[in-house]
C-alpha positions as CSV (number, residue, x, y, z in Angstrom):
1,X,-35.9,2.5,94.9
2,X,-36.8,-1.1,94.1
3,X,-39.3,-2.8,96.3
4,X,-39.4,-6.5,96.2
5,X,-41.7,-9.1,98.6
6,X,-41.3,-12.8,99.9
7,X,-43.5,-15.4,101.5
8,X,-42.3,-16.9,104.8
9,X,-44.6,-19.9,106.2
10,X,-44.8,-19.7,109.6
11,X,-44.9,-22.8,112.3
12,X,-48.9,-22.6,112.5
13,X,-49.0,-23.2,108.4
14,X,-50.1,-19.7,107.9
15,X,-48.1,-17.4,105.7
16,X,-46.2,-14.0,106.3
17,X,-45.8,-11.5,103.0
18,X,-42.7,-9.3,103.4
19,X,-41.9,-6.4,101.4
20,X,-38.3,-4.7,101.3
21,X,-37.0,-1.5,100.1
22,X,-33.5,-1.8,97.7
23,X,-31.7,-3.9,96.4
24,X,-32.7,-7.5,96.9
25,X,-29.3,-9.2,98.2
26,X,-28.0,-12.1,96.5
27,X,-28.4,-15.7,97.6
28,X,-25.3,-17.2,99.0
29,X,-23.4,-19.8,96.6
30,X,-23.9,-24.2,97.1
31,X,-21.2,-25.4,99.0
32,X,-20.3,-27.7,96.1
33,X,-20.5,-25.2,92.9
34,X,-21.3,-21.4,92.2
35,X,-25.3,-22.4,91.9
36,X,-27.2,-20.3,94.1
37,X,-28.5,-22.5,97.3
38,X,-31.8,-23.2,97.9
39,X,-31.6,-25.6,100.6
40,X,-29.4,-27.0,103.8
41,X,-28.2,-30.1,104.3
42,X,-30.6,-32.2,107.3
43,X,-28.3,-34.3,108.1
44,X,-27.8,-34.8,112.3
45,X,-24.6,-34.7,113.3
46,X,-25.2,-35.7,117.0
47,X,-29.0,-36.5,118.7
48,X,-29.4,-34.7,122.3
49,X,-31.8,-31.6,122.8
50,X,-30.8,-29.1,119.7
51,X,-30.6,-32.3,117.2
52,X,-27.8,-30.0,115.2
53,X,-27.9,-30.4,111.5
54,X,-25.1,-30.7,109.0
55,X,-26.4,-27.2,107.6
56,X,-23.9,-27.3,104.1
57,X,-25.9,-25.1,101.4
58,X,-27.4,-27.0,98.7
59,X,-28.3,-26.0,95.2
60,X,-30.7,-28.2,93.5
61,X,-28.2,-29.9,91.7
62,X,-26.7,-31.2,95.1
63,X,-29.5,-31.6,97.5
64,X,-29.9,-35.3,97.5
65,X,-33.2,-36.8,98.7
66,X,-33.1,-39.8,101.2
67,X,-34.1,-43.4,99.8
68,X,-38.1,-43.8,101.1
69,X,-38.1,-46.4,104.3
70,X,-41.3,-48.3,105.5
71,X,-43.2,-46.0,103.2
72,X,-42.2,-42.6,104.4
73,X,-41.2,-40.5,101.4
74,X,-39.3,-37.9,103.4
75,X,-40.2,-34.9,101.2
76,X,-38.7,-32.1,103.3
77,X,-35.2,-33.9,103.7
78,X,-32.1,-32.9,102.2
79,X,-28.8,-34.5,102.4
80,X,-25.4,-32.9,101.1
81,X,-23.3,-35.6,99.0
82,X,-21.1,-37.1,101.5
83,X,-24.4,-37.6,103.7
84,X,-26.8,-39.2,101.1
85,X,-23.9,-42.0,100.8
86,X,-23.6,-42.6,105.0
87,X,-27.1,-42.8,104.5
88,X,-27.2,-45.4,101.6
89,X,-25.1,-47.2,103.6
90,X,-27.3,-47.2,106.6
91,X,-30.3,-48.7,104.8
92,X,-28.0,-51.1,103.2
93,X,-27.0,-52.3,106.9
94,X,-30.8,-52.4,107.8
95,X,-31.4,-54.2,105.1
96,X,-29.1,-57.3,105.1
97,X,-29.0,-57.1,109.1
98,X,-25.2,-56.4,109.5
């Protein structure tokens, strides 16, 4: 039987090894084309407690990176398509003040 291990970082930085038995499954498809995902879309959908995110799978093809603002470079951000645009257009208000 195949074995097969992954890293998972954990929220104190340190890092977890896991090891499976079988098959390893297949990663689930991009929302926008049969390219396996490899990340989720950050976008919030509505600010409160649970911030929830826009969560559409994103190959790396179609995981857009946010513009950098005031110097931030954002490196862990992903935005689907229709998101990077809003987002464009966000900065573009900041900008001229509308």
């Amino acid at each position: 039987m195949p074995r097969w291990c992954e890293e998972r970082q954990m929220e104190d930085g340190s890092v977890m090894i896991l090891c499976h038995s079988g098959s390893r499954p297949k990663p689930e498809k991009c929302d926008y084309c049969d390219r396996p995902h490899v990340s989720l879309c950050d976008w919030v959908l509505e600010y409160g407690l649970e911030n929830p995110t826009c969560d559409k799978k994103l190959c790396n093809i179609h995981a857009m990176k946010p513009m950098p603002e005031f110097g931030n470079p954002h490196q862990d951000i992903d935005y689907c398509p229709e998101h990077y645009e809003m987002h464009k257009m966000n900065l573009k208000e900041v900008k001229h003040g509308n």
